[in-house]
N, C-alpha and C positions, 0 to 999 in steps of 0.2 A: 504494500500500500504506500504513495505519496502522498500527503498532503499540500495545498496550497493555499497559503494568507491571503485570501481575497484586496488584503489592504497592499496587497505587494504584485499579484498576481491578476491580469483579468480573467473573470469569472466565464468569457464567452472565449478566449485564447485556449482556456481549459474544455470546454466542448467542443472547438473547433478541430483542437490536435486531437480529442477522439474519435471522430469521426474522417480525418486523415488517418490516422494510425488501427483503423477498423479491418484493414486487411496485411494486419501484423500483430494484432493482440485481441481480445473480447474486453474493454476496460470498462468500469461500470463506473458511475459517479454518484456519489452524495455528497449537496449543498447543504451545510450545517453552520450557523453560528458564525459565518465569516471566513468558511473553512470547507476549500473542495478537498474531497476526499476520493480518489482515483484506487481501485481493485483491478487487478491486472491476473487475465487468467488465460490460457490457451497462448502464448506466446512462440510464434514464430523463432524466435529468438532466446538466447538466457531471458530467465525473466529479470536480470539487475541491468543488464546489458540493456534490453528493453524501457528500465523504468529510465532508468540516466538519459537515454536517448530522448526518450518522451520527454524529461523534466526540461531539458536543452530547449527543446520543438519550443513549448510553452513558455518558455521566457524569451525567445525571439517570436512568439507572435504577439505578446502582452507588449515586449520593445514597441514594434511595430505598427500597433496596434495602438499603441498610446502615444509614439512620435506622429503619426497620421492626425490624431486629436490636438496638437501644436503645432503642425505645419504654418499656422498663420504666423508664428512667433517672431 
């Protein structure tokens, strides 16, 4: 399991890399309390090898994702 600090992480970056990553792992999500929580199961791949990769995915779409929201800066 990863966790993700909502305050740190976006919350749509963490659904998006699931459903890229949907034909290399089954990952399930629960939103709790400010806190996505990512279960990794049927993994293509090691499943740490898998989570690291994912955790990566997701902090360049959150980057991304929230320099797009500053572009006018």
């Amino acid at each position: 399991m990863i966790e993700f600090d909502t305050s740190l992480y976006a919350p749509e970056a963490v659904r998006k890399a699931i459903q890229d990553y949907s034909g290399l792992a089954r990952i399930t999500l629960e939103e709790e309390g400010g806190v996505c929580r990512c279960r990794f199961s049927r993994c293509r791949y090691p499943l740490r090898l898998t989570q690291l990769e994912f955790a990566n995915y997701v902090l360049n779409l959150t980057v991304s994702m929230r320099g797009a929201a500053h572009d006018d800066l």
